[in-house]
N, C-alpha and C positions, 0 to 999 in steps of 0.2 A: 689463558686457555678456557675457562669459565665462560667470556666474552664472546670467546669464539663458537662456541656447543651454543652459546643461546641464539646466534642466528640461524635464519630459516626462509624461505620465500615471503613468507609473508613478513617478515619487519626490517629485509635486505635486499639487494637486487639480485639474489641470486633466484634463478627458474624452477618450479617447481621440479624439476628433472634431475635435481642436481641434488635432491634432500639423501640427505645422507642417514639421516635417523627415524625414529617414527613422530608424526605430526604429534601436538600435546592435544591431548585429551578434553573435548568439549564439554565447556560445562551446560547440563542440559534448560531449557531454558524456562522460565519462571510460569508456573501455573496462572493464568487469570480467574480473578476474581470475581470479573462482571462481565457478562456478554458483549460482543461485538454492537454495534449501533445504538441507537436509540436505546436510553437506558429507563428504565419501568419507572414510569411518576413525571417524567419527562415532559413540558411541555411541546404541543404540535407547535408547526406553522405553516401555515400558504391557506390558501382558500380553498373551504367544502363546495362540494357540488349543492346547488338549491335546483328546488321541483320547477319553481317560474324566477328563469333570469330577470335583470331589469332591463338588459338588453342586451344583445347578440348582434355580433359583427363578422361577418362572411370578409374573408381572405384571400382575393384572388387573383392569379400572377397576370400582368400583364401582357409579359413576352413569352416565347416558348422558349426551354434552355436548351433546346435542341436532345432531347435524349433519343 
């Protein structure tokens, strides 16, 4: 009997339409510690803009992509 209270849609096939009881209780979920991204002290990477590149290279399409 035990077995059977503990199923529920989510860990049986039965449909959510079919709950017979009330869903259990979320536990709510853990505080972070340290902000999203890049974390302070963190090394960068990629490359700064400079005042005089060494040298610059123009990009340009060949064909037209028909837009």
């Amino acid at each position: 009997m035990e077995r059977r209270l503990g199923h529920n849609s989510t860990n049986s096939s039965l449909p959510p339409s079919c709950e017979l009881f009330d869903k259990p209780e979320r536990t709510p979920a853990k505080k972070r510690t340290r902000k999203r991204g890049r974390q302070p002290g963190a090394e960068r990477f990629g490359l700064s803009m400079v005042e005089h590149p060494d040298q610059a290279i123009d990009h340009v399409l060949l064909t037209c992509a028909g837009c």
